[in-house]
C-alpha positions as a LaTeX table, in Angstrom:
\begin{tabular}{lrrr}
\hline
Residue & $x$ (\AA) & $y$ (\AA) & $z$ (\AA) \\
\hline
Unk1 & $-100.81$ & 61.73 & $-178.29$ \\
Unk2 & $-97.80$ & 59.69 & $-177.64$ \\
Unk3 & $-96.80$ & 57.20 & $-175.56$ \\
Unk4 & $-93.16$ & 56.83 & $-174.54$ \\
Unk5 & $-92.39$ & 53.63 & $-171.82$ \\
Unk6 & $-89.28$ & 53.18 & $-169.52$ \\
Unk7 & $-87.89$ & 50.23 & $-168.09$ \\
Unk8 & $-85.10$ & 48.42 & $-165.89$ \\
Unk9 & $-84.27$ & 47.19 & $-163.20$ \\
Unk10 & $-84.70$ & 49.00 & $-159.60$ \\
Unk11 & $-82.32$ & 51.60 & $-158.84$ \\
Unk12 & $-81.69$ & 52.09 & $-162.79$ \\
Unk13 & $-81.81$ & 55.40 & $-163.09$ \\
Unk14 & $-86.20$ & 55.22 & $-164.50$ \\
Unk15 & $-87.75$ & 58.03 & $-162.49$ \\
Unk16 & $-84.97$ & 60.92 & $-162.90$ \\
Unk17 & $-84.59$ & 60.11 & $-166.70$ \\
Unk18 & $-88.39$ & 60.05 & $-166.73$ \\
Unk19 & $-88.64$ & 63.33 & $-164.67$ \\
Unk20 & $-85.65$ & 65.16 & $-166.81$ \\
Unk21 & $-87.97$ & 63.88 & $-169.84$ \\
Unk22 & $-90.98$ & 64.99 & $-169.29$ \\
Unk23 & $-89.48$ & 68.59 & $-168.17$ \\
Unk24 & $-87.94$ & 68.89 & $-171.25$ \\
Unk25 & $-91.20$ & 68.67 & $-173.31$ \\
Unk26 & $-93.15$ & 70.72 & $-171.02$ \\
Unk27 & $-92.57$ & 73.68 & $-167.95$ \\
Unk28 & $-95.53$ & 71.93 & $-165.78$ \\
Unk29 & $-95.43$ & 68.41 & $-166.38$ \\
Unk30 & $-97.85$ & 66.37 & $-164.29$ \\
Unk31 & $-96.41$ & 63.17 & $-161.67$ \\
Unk32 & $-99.69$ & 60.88 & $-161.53$ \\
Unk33 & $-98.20$ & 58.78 & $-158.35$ \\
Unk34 & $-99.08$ & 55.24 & $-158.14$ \\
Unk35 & $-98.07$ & 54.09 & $-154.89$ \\
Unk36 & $-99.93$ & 52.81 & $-151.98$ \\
Unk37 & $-97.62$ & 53.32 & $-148.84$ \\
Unk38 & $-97.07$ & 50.42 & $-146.81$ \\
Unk39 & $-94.36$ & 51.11 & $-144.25$ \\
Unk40 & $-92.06$ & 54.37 & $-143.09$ \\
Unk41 & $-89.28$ & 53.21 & $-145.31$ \\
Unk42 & $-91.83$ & 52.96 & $-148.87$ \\
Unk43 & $-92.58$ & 56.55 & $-147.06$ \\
Unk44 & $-89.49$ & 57.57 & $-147.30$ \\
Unk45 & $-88.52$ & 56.34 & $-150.60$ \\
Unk46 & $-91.51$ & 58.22 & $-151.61$ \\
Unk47 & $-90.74$ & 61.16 & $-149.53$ \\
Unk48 & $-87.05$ & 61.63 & $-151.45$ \\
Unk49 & $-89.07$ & 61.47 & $-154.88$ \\
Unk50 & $-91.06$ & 64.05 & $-153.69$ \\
Unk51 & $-88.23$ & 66.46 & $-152.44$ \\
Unk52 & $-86.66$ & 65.71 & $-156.40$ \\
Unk53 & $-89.15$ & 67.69 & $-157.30$ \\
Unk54 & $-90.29$ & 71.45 & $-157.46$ \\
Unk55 & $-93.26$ & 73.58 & $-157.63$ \\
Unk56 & $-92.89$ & 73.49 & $-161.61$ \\
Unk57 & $-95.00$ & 69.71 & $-161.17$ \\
Unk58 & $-98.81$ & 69.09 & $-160.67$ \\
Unk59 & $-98.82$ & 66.01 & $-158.56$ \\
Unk60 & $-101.69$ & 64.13 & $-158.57$ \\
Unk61 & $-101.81$ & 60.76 & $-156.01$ \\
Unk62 & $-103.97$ & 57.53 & $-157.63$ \\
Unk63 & $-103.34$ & 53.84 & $-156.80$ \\
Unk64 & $-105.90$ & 52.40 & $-159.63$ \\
Unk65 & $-108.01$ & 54.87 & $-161.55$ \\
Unk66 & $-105.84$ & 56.84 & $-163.80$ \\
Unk67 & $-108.56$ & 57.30 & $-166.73$ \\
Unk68 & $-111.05$ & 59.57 & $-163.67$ \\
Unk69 & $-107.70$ & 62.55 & $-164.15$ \\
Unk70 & $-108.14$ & 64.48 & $-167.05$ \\
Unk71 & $-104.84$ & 65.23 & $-168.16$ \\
Unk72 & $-105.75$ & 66.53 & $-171.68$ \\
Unk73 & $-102.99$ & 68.32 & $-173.63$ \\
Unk74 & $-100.80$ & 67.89 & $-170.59$ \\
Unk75 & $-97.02$ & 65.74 & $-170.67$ \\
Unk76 & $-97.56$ & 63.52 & $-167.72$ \\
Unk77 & $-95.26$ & 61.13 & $-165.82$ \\
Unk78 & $-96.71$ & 58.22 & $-164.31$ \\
Unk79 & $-94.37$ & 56.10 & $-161.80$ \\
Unk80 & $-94.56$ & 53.30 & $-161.98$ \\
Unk81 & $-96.82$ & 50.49 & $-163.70$ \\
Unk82 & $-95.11$ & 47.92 & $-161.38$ \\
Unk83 & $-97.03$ & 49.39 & $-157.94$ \\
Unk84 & $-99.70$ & 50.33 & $-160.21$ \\
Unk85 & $-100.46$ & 46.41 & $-160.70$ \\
Unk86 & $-99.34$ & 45.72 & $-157.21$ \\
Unk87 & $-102.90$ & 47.33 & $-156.54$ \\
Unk88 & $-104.51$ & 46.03 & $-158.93$ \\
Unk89 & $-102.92$ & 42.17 & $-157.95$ \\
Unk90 & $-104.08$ & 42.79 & $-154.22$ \\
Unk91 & $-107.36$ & 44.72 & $-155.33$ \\
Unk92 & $-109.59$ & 44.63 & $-152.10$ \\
Unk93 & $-106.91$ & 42.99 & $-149.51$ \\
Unk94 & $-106.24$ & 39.54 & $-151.44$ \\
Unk95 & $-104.35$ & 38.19 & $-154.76$ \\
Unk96 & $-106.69$ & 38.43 & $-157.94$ \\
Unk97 & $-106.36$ & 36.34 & $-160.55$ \\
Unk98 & $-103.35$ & 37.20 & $-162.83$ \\
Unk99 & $-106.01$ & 36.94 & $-165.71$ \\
Unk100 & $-108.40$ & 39.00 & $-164.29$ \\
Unk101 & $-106.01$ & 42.21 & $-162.85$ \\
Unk102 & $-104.49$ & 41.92 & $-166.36$ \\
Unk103 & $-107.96$ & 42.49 & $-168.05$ \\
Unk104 & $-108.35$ & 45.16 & $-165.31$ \\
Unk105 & $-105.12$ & 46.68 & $-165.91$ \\
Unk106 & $-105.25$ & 46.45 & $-169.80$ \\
Unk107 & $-108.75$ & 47.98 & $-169.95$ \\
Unk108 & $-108.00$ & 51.26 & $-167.34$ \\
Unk109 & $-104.77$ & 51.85 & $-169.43$ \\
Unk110 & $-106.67$ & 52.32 & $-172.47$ \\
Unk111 & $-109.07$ & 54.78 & $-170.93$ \\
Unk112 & $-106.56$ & 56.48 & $-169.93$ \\
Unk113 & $-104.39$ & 56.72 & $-172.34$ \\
Unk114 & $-107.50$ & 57.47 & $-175.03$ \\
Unk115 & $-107.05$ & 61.02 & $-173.73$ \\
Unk116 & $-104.75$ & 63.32 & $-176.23$ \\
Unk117 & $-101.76$ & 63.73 & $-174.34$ \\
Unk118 & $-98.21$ & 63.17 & $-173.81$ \\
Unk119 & $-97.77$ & 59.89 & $-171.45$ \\
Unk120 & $-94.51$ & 58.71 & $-169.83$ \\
Unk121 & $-94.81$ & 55.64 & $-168.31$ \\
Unk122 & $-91.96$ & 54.29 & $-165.98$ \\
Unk123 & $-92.11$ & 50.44 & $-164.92$ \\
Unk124 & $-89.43$ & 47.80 & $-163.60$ \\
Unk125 & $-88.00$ & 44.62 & $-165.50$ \\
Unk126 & $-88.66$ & 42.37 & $-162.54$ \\
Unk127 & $-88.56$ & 39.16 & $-164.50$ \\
Unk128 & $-84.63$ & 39.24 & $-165.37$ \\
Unk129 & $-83.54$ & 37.79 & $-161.64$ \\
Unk130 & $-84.56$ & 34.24 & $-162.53$ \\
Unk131 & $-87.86$ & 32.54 & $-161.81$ \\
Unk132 & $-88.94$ & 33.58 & $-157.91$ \\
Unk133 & $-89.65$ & 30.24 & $-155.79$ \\
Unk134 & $-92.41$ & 32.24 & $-154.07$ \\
Unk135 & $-95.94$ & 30.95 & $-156.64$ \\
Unk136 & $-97.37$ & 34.70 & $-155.55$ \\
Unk137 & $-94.46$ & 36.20 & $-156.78$ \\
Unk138 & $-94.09$ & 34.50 & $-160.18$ \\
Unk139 & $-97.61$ & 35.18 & $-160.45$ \\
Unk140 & $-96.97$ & 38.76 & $-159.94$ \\
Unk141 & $-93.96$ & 38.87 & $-161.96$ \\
Unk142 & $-96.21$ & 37.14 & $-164.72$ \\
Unk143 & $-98.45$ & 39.73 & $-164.62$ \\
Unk144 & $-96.30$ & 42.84 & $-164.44$ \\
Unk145 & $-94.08$ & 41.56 & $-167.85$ \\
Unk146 & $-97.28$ & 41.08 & $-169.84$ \\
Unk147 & $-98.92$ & 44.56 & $-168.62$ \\
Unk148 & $-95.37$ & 45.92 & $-169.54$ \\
Unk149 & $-95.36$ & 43.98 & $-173.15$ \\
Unk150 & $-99.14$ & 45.37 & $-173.24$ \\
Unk151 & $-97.83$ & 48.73 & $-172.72$ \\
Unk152 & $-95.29$ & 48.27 & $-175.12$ \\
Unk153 & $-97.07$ & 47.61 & $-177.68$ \\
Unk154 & $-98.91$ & 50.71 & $-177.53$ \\
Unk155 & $-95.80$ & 52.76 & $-176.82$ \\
Unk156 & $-94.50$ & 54.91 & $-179.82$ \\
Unk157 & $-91.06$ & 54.37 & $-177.93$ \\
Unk158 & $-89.04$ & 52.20 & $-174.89$ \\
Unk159 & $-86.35$ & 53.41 & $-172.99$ \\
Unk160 & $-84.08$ & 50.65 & $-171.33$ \\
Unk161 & $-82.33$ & 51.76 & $-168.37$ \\
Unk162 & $-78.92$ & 50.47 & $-167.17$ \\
Unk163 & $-76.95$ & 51.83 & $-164.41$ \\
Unk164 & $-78.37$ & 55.43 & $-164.86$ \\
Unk165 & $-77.95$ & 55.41 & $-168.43$ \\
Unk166 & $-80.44$ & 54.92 & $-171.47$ \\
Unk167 & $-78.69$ & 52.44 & $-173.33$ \\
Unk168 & $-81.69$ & 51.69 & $-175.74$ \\
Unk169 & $-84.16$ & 53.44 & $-177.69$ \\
Unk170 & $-86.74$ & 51.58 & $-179.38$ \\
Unk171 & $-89.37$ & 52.83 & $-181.55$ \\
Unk172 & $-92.26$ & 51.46 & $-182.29$ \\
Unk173 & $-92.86$ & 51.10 & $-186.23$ \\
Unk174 & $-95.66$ & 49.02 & $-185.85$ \\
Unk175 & $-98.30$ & 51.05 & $-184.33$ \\
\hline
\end{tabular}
């Protein structure tokens, strides 16, 4: 099992180095999808991931419950942990509490990731713009940099992303 996590900001170049990744290490990686569609232009965002892709990929759609897909022995790509905790933040049409979707979040990765298998997580550094003015989203972007420092931690390695380019490769010599 191993755990490999990559981050930056939106438009960084995450998904296709995630994709190119996850190809190399196997011929039928699985993409475990984590959005919820709100609106025809997250459809088509979604839609142009889709088309990046070809038959060689077992797609698999979840908004919360990774750990109920066994993906045993399998390399799988899951995009991205940021929607992933949007669902969990607005879990039954409201906010949660930060502490409480964090718990949530913390506890369903480990399931998860418990399985022996290759995991590629992608996620977005959403906390580098400053501190939002909105309270929802600095609760949000609270929440999404300690699920990513959770993830981290568990992660044998982190890519950083910059302008299409991984810039950074940190391994994880504590785990």
């Amino acid at each position: 099992m191993s755990i490999t996590l990559i981050t930056g900001g939106q438009r960084s170049g995450k998904s296709q180095y995630a994709e190119r990744l996850a190809l190399s290490l196997s011929s039928n990686p699985v993409y475990l999808a984590t959005a919820h569609i709100w609106d025809e232009e997250f459809q088509e965002r979604v839609r142009r991931h889709q088309e990046r892709r070809g038959p060689e990929w077992t797609n698999i759609e979840e908004e919360r419950w990774l750990s109920r897909h066994d993906v045993t022995g399998r390399v799988v790509l899951v995009d991205c942990l940021t929607l992933w905790a949007t669902n969990f933040f607005y879990a039954d049409g409201a906010e949660a509490d930060v502490d409480s979707a964090l718990e949530a979040l913390k506890a369903e990765f480990d399931r998860f990731t418990a399985q022996d298998a290759t995991f590629i997580f992608v996620t977005n550094e959403i906390g580098w713009g400053g501190t939002p003015v909105n309270d929802v989203q600095r609760r949000f972007t609270d929440l999404l940099g300690w699920l990513n420092q959770y993830v981290g931690s568990k992660a044998d390695k982190v890519v950083l992303m910059v302008c299409g380019r991984a810039i950074e490769s940190i391994t994880n010599d504590n785990k």
